[in-house]
C-alpha positions in Angstrom: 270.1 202.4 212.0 266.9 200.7 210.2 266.3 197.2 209.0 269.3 195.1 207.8 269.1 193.8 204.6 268.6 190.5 205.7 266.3 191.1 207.6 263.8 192.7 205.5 264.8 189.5 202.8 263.7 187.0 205.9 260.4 189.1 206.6 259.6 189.2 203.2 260.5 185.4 202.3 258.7 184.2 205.7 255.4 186.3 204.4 255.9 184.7 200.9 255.7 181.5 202.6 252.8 181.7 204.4 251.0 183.5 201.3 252.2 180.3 198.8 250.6 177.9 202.0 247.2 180.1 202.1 246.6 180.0 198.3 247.4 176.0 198.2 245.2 175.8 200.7 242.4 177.8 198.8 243.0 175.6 195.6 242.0 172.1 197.9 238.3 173.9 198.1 236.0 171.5 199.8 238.7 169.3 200.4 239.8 170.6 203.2 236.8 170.2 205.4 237.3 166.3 205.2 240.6 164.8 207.8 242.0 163.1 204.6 241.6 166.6 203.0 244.2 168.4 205.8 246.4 165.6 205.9 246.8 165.5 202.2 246.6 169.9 201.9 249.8 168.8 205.0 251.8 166.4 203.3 251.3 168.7 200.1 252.9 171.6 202.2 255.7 169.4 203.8 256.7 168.8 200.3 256.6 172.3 199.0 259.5 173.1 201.9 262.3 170.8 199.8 265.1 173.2 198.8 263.3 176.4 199.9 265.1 179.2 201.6 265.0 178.8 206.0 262.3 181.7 206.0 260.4 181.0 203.4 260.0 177.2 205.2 259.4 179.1 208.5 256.0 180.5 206.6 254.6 177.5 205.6 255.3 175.3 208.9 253.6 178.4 210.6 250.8 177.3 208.3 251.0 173.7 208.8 250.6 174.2 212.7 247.6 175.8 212.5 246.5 173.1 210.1 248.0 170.4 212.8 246.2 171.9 215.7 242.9 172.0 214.0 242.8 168.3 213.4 240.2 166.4 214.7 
């Protein structure tokens, strides 16, 4: 009847994740508009998934795909 606990906590922590990604993002600036720029602003966000919680990783890969498939 309603939202488990849990899942509300994974919602929240996979939102928190992808809001961490954006603003790191943000912070590379101009950066980001060069290929070394998106693989560093990647590698930068690969790292930031060490010892994170499963949803709060699931944010910032959803991130990182985007960031993948817009490669040149």
């Amino acid at each position: 009847m309603g939202v488990s606990t849990k899942q509300a906590t994974d919602q929240y922590l996979l939102l928190q994740g992808r809001q961490f990604a954006l603003d790191l993002l943000e912070s590379f600036g101009e950066q980001l508009y060069s290929p070394k720029g998106v693989a560093h602003a990647i590698a930068r966000l690969t790292a930031a998934t060490q010892n994170k919680p499963e949803s709060y990783v699931a944010g910032i890969q959803d991130i990182v795909e985007v960031l993948q498939k817009a490669r040149p």
